[in-house]
PDBQT receptor file of N, H, CA, C and O in Angstrom, charges set to zero:
ATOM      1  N   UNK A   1     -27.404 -32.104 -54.170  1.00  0.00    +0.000 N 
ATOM      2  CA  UNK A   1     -28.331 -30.984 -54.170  1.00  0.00    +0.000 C 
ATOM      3  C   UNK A   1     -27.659 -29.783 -54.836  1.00  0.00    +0.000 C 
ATOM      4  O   UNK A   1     -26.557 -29.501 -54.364  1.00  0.00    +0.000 OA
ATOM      5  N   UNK A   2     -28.214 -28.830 -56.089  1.00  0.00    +0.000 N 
ATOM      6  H   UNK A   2     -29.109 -29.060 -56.472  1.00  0.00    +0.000 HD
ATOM      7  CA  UNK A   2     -27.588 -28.288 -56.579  1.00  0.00    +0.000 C 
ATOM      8  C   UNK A   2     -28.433 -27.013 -56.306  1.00  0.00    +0.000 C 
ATOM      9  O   UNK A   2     -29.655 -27.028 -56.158  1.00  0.00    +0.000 OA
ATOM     10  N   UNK A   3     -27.379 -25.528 -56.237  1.00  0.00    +0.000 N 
ATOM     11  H   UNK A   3     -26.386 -25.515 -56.357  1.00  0.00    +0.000 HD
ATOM     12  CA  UNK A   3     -27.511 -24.740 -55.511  1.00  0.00    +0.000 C 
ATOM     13  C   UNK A   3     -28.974 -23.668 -56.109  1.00  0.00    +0.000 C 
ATOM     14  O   UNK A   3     -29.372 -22.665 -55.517  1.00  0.00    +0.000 OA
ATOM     15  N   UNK A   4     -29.460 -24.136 -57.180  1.00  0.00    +0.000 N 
ATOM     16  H   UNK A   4     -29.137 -24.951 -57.661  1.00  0.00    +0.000 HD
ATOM     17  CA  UNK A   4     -30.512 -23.223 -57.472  1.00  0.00    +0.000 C 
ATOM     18  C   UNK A   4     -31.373 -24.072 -56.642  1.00  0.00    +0.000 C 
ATOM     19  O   UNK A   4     -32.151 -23.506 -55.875  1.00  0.00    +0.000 OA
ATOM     20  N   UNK A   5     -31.336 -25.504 -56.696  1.00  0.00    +0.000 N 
ATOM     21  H   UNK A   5     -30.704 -25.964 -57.319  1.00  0.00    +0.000 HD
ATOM     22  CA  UNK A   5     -32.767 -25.899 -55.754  1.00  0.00    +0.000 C 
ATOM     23  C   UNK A   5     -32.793 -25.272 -54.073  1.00  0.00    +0.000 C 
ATOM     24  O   UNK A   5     -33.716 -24.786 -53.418  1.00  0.00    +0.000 OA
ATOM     25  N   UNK A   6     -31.750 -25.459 -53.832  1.00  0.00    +0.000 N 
ATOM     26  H   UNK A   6     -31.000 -25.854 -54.364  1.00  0.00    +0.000 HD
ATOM     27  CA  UNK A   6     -31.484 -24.744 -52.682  1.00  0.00    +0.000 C 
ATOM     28  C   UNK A   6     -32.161 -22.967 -52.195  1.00  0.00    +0.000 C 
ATOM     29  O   UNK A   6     -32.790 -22.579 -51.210  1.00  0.00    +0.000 OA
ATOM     30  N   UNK A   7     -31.560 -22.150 -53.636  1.00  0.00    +0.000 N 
ATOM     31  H   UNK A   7     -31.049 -22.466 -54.435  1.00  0.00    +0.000 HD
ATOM     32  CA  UNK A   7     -32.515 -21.227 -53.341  1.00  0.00    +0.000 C 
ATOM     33  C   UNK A   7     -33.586 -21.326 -53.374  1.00  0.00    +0.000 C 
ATOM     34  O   UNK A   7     -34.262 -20.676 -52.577  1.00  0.00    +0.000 OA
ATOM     35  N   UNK A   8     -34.283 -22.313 -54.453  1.00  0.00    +0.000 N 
ATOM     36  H   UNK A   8     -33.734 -22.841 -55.101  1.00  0.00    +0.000 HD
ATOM     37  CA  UNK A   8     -35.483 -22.630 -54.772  1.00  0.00    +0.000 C 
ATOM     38  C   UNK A   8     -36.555 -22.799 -53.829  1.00  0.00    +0.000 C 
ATOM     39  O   UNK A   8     -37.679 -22.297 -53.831  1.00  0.00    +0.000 OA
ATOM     40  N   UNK A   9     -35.932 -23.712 -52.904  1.00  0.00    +0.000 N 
ATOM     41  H   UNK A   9     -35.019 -24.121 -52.903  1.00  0.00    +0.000 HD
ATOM     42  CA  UNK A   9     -36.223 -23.831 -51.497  1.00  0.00    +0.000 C 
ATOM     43  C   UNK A   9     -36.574 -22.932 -50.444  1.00  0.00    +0.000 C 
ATOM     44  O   UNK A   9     -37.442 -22.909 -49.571  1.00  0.00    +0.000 OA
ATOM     45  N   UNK A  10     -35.261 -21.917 -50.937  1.00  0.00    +0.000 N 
ATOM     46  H   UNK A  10     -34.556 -21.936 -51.646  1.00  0.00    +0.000 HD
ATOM     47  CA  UNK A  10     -35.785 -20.960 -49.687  1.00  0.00    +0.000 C 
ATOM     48  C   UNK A  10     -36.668 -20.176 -50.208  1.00  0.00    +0.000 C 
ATOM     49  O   UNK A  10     -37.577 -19.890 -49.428  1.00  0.00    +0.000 OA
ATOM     50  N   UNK A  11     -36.736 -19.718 -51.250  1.00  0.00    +0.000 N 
ATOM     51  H   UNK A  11     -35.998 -19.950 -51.883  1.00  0.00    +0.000 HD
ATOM     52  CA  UNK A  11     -37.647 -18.838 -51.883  1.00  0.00    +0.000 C 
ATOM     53  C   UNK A  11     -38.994 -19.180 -51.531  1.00  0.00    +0.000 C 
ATOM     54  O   UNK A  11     -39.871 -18.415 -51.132  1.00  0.00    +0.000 OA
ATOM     55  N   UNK A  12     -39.069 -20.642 -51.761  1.00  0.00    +0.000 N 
ATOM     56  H   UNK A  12     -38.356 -21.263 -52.085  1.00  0.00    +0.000 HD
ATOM     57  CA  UNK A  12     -40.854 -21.199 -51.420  1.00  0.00    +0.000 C 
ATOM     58  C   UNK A  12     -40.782 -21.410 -49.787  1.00  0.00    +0.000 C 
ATOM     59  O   UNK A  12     -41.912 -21.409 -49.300  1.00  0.00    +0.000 OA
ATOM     60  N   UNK A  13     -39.856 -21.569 -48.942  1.00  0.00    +0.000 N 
ATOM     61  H   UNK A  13     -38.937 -21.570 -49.338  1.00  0.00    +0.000 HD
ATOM     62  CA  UNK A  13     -40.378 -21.392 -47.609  1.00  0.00    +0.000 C 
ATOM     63  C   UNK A  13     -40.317 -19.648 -47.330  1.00  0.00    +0.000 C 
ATOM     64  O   UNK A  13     -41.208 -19.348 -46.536  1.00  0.00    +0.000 OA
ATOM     65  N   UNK A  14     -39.567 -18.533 -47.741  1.00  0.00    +0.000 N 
ATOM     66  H   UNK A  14     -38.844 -18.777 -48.386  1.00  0.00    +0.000 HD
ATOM     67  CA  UNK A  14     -40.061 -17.060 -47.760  1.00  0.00    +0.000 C 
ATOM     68  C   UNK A  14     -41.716 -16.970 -48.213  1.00  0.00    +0.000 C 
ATOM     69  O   UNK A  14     -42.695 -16.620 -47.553  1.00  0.00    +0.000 OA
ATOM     70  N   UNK A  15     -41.618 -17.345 -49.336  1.00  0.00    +0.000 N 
ATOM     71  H   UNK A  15     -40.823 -17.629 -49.872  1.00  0.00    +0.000 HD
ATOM     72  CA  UNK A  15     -43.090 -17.134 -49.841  1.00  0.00    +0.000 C 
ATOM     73  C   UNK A  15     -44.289 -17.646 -48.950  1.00  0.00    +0.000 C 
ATOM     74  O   UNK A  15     -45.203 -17.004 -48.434  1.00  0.00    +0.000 OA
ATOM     75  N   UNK A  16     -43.967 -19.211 -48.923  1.00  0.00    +0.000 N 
ATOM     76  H   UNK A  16     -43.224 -19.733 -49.343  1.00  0.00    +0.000 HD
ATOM     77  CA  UNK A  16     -45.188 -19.319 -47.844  1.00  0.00    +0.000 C 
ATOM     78  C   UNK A  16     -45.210 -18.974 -46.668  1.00  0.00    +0.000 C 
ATOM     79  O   UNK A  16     -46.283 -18.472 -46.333  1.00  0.00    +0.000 OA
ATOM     80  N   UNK A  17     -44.359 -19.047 -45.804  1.00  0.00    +0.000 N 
ATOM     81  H   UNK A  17     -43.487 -19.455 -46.077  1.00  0.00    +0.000 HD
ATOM     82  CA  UNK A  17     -44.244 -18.286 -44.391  1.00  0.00    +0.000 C 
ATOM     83  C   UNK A  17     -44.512 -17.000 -44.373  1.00  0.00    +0.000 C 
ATOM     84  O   UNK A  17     -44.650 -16.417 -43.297  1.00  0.00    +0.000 OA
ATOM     85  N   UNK A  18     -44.637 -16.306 -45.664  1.00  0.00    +0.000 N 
ATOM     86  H   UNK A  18     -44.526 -16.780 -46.537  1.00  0.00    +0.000 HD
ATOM     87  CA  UNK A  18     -44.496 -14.622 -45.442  1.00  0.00    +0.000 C 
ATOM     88  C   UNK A  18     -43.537 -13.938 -44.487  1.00  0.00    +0.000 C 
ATOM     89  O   UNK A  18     -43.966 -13.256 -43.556  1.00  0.00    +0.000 OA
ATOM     90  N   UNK A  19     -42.068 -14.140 -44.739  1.00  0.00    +0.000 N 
ATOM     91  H   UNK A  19     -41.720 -14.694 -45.494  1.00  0.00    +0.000 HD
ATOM     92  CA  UNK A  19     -41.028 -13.697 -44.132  1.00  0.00    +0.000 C 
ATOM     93  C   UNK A  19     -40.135 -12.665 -45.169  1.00  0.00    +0.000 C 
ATOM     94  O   UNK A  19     -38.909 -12.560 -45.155  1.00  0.00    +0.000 OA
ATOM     95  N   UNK A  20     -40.904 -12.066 -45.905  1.00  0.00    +0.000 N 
ATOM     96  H   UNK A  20     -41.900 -12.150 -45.917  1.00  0.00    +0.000 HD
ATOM     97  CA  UNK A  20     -39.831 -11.639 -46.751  1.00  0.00    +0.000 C 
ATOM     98  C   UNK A  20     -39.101 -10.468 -46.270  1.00  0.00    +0.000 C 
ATOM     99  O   UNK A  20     -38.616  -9.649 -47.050  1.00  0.00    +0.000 OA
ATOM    100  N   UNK A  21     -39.014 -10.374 -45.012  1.00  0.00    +0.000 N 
ATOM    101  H   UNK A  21     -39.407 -11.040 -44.377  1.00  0.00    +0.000 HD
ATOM    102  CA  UNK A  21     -37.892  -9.074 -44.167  1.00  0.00    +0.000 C 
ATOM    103  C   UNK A  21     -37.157  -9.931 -43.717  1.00  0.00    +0.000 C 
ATOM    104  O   UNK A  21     -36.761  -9.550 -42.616  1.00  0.00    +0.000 OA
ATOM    105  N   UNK A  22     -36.456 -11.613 -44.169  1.00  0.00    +0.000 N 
ATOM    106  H   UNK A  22     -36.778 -11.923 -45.064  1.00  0.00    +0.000 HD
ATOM    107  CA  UNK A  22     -35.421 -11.907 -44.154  1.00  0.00    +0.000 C 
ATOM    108  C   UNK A  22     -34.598 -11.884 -45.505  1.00  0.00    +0.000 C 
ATOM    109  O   UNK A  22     -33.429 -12.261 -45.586  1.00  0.00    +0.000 OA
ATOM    110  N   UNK A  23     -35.245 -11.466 -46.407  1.00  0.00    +0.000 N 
ATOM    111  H   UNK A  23     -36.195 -11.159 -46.342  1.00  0.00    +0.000 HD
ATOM    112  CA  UNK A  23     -34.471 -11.220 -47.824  1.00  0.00    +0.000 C 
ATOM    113  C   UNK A  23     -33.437 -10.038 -47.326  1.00  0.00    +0.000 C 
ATOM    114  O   UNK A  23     -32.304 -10.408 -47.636  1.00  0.00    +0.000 OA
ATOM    115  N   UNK A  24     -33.406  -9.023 -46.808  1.00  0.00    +0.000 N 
ATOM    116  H   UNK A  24     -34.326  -8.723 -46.557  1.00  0.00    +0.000 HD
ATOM    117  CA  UNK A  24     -32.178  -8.024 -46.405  1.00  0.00    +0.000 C 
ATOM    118  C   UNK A  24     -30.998  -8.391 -46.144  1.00  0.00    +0.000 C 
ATOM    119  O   UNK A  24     -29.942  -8.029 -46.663  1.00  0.00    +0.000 OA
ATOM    120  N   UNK A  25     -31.354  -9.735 -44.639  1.00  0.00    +0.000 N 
ATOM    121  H   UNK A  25     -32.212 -10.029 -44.217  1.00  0.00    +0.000 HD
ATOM    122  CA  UNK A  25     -30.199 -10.009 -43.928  1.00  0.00    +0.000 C 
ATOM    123  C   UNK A  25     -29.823 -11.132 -44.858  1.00  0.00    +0.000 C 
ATOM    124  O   UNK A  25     -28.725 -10.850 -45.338  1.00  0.00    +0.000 OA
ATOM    125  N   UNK A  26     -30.309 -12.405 -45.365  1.00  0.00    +0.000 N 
ATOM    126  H   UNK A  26     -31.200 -12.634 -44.974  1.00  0.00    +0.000 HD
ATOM    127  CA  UNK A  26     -30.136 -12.959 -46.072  1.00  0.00    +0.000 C 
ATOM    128  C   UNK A  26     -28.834 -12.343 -47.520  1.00  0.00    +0.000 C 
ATOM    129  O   UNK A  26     -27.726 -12.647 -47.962  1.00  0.00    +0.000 OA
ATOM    130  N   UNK A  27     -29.475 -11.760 -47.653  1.00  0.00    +0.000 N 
ATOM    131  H   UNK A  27     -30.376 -11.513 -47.294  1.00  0.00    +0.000 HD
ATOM    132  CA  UNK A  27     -28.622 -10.707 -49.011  1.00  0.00    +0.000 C 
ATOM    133  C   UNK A  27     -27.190 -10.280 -48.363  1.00  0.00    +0.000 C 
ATOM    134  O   UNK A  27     -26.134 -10.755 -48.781  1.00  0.00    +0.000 OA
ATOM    135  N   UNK A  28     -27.274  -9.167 -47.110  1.00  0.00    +0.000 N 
ATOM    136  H   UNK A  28     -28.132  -8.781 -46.771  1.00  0.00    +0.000 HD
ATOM    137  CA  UNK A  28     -26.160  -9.283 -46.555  1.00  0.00    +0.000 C 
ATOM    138  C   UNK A  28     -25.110 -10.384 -46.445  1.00  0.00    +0.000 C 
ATOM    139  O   UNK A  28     -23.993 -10.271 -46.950  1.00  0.00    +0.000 OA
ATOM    140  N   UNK A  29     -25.435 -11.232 -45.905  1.00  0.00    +0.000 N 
ATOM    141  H   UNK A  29     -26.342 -11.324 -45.495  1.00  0.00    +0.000 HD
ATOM    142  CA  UNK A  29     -24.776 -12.289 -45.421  1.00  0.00    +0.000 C 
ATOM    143  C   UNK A  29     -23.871 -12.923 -46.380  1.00  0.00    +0.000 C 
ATOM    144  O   UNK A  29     -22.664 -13.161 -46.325  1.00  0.00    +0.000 OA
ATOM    145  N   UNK A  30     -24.834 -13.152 -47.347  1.00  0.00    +0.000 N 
ATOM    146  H   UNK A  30     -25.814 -12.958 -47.392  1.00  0.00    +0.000 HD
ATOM    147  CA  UNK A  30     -23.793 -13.618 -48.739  1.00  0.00    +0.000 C 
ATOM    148  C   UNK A  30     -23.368 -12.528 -49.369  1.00  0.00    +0.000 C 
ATOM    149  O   UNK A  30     -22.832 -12.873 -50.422  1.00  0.00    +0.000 OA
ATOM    150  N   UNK A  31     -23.350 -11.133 -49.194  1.00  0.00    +0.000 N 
ATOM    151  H   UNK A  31     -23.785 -10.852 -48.338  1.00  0.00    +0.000 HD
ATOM    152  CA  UNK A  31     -22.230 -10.612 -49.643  1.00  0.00    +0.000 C 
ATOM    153  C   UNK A  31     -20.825 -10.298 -48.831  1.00  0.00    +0.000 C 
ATOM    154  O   UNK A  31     -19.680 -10.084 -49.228  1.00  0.00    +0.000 OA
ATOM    155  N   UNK A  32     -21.504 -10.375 -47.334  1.00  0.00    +0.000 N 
ATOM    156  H   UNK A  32     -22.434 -10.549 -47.011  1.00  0.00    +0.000 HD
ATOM    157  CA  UNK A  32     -20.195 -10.450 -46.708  1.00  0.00    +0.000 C 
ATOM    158  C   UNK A  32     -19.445 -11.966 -46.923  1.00  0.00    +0.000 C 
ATOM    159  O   UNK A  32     -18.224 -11.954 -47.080  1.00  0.00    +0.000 OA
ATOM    160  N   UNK A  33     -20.174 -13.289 -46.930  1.00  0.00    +0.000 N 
ATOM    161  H   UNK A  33     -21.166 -13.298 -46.803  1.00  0.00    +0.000 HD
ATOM    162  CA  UNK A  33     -19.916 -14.405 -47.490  1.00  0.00    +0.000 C 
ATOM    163  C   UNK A  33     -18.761 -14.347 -48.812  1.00  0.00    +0.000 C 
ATOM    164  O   UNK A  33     -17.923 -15.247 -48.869  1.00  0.00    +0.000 OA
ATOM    165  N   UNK A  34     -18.763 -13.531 -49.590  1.00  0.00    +0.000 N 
ATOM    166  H   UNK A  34     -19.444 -12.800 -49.544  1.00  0.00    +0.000 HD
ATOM    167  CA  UNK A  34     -18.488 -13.146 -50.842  1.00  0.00    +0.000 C 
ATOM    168  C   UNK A  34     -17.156 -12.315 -50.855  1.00  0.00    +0.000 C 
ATOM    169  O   UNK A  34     -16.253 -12.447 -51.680  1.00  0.00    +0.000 OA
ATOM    170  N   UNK A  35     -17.184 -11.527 -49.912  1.00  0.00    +0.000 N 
ATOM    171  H   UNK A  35     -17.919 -11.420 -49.241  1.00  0.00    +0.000 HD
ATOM    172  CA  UNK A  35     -15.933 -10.560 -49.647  1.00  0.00    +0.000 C 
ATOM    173  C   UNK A  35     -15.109 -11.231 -48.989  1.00  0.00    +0.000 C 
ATOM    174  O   UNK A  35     -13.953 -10.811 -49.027  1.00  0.00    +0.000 OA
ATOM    175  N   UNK A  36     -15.382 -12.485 -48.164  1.00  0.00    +0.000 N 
ATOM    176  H   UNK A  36     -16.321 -12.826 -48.133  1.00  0.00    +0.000 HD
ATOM    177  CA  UNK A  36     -14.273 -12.892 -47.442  1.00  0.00    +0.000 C 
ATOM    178  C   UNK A  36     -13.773 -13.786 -48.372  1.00  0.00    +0.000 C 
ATOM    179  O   UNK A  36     -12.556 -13.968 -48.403  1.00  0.00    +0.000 OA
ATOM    180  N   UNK A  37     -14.640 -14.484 -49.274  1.00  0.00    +0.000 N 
ATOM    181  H   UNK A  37     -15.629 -14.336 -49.248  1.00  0.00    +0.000 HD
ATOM    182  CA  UNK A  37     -13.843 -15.320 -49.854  1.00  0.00    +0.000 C 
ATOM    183  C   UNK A  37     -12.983 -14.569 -51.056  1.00  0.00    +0.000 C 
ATOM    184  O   UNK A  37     -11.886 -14.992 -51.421  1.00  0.00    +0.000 OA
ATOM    185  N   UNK A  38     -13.594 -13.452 -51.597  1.00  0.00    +0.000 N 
ATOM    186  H   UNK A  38     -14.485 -13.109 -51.300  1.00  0.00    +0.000 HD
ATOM    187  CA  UNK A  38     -12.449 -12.935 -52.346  1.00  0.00    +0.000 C 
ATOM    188  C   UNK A  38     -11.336 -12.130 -51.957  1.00  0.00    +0.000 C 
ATOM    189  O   UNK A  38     -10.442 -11.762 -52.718  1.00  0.00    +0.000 OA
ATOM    190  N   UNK A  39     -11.435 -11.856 -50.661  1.00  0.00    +0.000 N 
ATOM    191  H   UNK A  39     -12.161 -12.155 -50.042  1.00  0.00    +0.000 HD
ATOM    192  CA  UNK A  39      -9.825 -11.036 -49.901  1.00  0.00    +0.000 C 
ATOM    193  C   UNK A  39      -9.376 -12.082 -49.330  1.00  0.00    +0.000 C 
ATOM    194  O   UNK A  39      -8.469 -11.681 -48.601  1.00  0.00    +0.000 OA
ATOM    195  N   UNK A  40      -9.486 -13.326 -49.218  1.00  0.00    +0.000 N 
ATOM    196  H   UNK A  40     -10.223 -13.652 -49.811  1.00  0.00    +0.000 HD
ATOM    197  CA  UNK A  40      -8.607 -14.413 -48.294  1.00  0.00    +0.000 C 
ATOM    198  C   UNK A  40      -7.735 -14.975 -49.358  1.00  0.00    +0.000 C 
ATOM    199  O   UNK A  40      -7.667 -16.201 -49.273  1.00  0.00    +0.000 OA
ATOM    200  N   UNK A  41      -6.880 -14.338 -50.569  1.00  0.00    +0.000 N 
ATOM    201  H   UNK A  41      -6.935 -13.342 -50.637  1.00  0.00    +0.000 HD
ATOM    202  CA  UNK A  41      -5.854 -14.588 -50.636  1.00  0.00    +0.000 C 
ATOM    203  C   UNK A  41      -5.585 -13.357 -52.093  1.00  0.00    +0.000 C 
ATOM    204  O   UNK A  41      -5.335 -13.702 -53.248  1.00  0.00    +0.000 OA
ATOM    205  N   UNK A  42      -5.743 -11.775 -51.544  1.00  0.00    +0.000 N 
ATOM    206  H   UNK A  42      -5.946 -11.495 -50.606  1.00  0.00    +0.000 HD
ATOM    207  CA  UNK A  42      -6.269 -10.999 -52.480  1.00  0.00    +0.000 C 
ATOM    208  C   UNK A  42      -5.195  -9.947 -51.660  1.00  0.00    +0.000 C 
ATOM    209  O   UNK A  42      -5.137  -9.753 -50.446  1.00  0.00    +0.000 OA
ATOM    210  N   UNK A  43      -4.459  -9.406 -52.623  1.00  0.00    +0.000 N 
ATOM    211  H   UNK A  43      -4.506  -9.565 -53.609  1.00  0.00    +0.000 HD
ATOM    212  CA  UNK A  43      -3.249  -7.947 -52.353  1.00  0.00    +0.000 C 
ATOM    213  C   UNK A  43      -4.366  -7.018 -51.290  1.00  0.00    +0.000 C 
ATOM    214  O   UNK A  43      -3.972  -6.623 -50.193  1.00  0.00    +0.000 OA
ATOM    215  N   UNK A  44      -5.939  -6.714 -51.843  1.00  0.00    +0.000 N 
ATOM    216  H   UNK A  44      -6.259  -7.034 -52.734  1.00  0.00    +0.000 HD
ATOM    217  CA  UNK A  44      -6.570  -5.966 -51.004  1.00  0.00    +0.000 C 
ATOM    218  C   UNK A  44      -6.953  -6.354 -49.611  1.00  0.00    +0.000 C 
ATOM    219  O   UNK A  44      -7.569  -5.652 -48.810  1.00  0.00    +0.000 OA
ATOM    220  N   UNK A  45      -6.531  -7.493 -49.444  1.00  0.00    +0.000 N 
ATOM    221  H   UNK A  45      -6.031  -8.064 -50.095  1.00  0.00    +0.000 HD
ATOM    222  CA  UNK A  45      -6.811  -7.990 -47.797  1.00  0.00    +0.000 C 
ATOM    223  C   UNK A  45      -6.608  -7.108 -46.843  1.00  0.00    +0.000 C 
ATOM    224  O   UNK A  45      -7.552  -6.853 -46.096  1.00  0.00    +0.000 OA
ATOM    225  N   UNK A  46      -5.583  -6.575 -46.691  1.00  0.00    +0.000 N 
ATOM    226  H   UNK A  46      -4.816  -6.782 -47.298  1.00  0.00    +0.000 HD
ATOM    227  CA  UNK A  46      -5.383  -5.651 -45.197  1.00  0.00    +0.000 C 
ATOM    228  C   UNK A  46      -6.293  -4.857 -45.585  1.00  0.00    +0.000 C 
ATOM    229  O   UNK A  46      -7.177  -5.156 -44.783  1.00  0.00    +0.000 OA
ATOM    230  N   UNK A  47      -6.817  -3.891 -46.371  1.00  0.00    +0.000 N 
ATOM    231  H   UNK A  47      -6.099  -3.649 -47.023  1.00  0.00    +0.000 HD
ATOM    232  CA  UNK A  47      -7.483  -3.000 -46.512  1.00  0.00    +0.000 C 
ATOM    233  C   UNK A  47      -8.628  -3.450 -45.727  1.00  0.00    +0.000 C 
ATOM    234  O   UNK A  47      -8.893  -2.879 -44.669  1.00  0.00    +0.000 OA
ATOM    235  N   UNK A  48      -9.462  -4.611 -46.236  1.00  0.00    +0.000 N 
ATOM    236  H   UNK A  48      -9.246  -5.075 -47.096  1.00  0.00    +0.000 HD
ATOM    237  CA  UNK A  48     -10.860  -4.793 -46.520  1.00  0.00    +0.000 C 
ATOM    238  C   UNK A  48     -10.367  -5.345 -44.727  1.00  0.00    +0.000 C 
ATOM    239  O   UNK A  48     -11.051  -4.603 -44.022  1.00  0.00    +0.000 OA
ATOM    240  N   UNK A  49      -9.718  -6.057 -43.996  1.00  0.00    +0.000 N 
ATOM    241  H   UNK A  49      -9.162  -6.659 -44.569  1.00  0.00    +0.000 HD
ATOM    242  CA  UNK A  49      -9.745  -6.389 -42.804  1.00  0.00    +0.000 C 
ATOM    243  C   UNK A  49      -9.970  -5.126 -41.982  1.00  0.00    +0.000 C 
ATOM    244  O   UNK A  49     -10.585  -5.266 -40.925  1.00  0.00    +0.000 OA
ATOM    245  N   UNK A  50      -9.472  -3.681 -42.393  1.00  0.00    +0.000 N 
ATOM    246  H   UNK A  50      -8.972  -3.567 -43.252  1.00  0.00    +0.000 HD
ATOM    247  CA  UNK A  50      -9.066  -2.436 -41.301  1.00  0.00    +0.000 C 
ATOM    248  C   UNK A  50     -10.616  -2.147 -41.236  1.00  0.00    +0.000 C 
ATOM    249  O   UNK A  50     -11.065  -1.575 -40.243  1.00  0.00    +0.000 OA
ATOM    250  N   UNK A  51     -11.581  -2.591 -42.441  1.00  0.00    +0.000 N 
ATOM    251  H   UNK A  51     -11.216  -3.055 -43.248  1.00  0.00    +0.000 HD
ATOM    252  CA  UNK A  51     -12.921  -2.057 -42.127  1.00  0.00    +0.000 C 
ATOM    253  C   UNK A  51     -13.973  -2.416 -40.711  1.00  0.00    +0.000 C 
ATOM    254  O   UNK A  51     -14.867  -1.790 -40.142  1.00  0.00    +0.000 OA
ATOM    255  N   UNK A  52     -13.460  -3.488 -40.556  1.00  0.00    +0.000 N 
ATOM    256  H   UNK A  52     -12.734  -3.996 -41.019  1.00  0.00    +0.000 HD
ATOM    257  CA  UNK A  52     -14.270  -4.433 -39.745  1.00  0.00    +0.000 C 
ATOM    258  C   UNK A  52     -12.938  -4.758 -38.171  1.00  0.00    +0.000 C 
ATOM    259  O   UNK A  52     -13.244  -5.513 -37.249  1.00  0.00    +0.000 OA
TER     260      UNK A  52
């Protein structure tokens, strides 16, 4: 399964369910998703850890 069908997916269960006030947290998630994977082996690590 390759990852555009995946969004693809969610996009058409947002659309038909009419949930699109999970697009926010959704969005969040993978950018915090995103930050951990780029400070888990990144000089800025302690920084980005003191936030949280």
């Amino acid at each position: 399964m390759s990852r555009l069908s995946v969004f693809s997916e969610l996009w058409e269960f947002l659309k038909y369910r009419k949930k699109y006030w999970l697009l926010p947290i959704i969005f969040v998630l993978v950018l915090l998703g995103l930050l951990i994977v780029v400070a888990e082996n990144s000089v800025v690590a302690p920084f980005i850890y003191t936030l949280f």
